[in-house]
C-alpha positions as CSV (number, residue, x, y, z in Angstrom):
1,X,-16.9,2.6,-75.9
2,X,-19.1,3.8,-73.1
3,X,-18.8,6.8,-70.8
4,X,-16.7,7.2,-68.1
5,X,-17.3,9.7,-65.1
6,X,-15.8,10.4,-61.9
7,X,-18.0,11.7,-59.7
8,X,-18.3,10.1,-56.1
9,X,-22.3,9.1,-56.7
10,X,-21.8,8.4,-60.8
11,X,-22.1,5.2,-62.1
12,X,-19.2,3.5,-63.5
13,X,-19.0,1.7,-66.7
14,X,-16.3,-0.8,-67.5
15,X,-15.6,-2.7,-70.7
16,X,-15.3,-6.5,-71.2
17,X,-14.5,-9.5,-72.9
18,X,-15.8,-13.1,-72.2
19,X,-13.5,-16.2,-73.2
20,X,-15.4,-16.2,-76.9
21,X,-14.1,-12.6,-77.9
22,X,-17.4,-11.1,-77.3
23,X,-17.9,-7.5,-76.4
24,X,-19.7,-6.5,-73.3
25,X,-19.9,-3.3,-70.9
26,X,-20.6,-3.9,-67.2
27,X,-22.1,-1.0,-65.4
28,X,-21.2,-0.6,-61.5
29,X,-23.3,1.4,-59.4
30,X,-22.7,2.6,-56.3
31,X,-25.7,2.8,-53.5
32,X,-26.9,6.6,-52.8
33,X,-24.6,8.4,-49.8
34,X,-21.7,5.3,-50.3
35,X,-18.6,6.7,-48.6
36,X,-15.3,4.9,-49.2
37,X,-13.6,4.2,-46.0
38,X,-10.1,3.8,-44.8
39,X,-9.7,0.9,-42.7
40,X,-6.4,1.4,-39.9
41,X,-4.1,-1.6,-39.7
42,X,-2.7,0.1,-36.2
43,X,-3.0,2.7,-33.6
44,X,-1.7,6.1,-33.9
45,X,1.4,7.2,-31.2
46,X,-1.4,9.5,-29.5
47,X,-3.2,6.6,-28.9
48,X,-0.2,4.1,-27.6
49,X,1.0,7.5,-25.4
50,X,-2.3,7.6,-23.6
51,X,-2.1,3.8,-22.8
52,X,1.2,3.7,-21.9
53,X,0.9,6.6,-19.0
54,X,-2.5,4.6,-18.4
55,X,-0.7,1.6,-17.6
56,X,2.3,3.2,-15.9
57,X,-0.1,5.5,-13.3
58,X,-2.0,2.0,-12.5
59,X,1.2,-0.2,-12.4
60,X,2.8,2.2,-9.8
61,X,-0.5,3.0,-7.3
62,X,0.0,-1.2,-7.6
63,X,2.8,-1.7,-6.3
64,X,2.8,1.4,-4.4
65,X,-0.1,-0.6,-2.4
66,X,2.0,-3.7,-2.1
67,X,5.1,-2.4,-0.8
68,X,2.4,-0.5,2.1
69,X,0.9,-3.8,2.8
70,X,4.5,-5.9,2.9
71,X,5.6,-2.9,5.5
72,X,2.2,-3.2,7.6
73,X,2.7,-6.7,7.6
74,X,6.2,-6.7,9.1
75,X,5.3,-4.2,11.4
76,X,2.9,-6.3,12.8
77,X,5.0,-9.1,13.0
78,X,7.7,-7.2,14.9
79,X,4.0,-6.2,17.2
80,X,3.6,-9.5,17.9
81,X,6.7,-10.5,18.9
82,X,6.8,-7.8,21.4
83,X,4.1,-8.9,22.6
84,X,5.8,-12.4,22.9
85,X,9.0,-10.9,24.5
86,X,6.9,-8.4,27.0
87,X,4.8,-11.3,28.5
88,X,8.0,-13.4,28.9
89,X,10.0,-10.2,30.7
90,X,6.8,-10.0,32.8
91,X,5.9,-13.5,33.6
92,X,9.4,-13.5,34.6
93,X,8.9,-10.1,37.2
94,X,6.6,-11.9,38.6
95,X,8.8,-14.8,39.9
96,X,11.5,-12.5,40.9
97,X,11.7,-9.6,43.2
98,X,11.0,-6.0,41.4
99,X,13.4,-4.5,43.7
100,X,16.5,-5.9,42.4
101,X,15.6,-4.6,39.0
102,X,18.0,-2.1,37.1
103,X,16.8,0.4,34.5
104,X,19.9,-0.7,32.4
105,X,19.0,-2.5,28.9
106,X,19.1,-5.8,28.5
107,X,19.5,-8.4,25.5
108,X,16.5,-10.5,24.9
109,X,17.4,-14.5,24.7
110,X,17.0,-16.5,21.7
111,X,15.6,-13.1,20.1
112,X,18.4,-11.6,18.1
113,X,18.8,-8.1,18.0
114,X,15.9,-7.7,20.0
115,X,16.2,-5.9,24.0
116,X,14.2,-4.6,26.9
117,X,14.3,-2.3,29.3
118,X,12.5,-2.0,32.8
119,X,11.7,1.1,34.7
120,X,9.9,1.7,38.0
121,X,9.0,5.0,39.2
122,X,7.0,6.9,41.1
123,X,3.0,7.0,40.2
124,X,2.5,11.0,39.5
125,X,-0.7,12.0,37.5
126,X,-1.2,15.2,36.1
127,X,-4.6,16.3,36.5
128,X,-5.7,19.1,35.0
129,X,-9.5,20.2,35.6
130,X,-11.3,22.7,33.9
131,X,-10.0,26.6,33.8
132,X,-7.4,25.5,36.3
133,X,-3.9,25.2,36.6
134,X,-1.6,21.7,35.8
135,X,-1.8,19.8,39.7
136,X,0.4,16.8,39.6
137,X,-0.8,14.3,42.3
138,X,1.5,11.5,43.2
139,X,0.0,8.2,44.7
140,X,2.2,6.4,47.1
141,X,0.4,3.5,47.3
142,X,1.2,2.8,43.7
143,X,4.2,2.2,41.5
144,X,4.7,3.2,37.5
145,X,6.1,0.0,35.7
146,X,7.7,0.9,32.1
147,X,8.6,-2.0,30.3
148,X,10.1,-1.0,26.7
149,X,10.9,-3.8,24.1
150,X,13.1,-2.2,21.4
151,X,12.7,-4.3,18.1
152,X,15.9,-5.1,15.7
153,X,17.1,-2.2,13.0
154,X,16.5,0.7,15.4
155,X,12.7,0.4,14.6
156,X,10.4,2.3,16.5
157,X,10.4,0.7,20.5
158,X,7.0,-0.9,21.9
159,X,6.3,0.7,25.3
160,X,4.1,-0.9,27.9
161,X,3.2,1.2,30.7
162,X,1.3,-0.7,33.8
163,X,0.3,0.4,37.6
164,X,1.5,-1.6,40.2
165,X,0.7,-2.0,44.1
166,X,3.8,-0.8,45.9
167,X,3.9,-3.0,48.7
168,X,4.7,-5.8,45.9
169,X,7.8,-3.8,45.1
């Protein structure tokens, strides 16, 4: 029979038969610096660890952005409805007389939930000029109109402040 070694560069000899009963040896040689490798079928738990926080960290700044833009969004449709509801209030002040207005709230129609409140007051300024002292300065001639539109859900109010002559008052 023929030698047999072990070595990781040695050639390897193998005995044989064909179908006639002959007698052979086949020698198998290996190429010069051949290294056996191990081929993986999978990933390793490090590996499906890291992906998993990976995927988690970008899945919740995700939706962390969505549920920012869904609030922005409704904020600005509440905006805009004030908007709405403050030109109504004051398209109607200007077909009605000022004076007869009451500071008291008021239920906004076919807007449910939704209110208004007008104030007017006084025009003071506070004027303060440089290395002086507060000076308020009030203005007769002119009137402070506060109209504040108060959403549903005790959201934040819209306030809308405007100058008005007073001899329209």
């Amino acid at each position: 029979m023929g030698r047999r070694s072990s070595g990781p560069d040695s050639d390897r000899q193998v005995p044989g038969a064909d179908t006639h009963g002959a007698h052979f040896i086949v020698t198998i040689t290996k190429p010069p610096n051949h290294q056996i490798t191990k081929f993986s079928s999978g990933f390793t738990l490090i590996e499906v660890l890291v992906a998993t926080a990976i995927m988690g960290i970008s899945l919740g700044v995700l939706l962390s952005g969505f549920a920012q833009g869904h609030r922005q969004a409704f904020r600005g449709d509440m905006a805009r409805e004030a908007a709405y509801i403050a030109e109504s209030v004051l398209y109607g002040l200007a077909t009605n007389e000022l004076e007869s207005l009451s500071s008291s709230k008021e239920d906004v129609e076919d807007h449910l939930g939704w209110s208004y409140k007008v104030e007017i007051r006084d025009l003071v300024l506070k004027i303060t000029a440089q290395d002086q002292d507060l000076e308020e300065m009030e203005i007769p001639e002119l009137k402070e109109l506060v109209l504040t539109v108060q959403p549903p859900y005790d959201a934040h109010p819209f306030v809308l402040t405007s100058w008005i002559p007073a001899e329209q008052i």
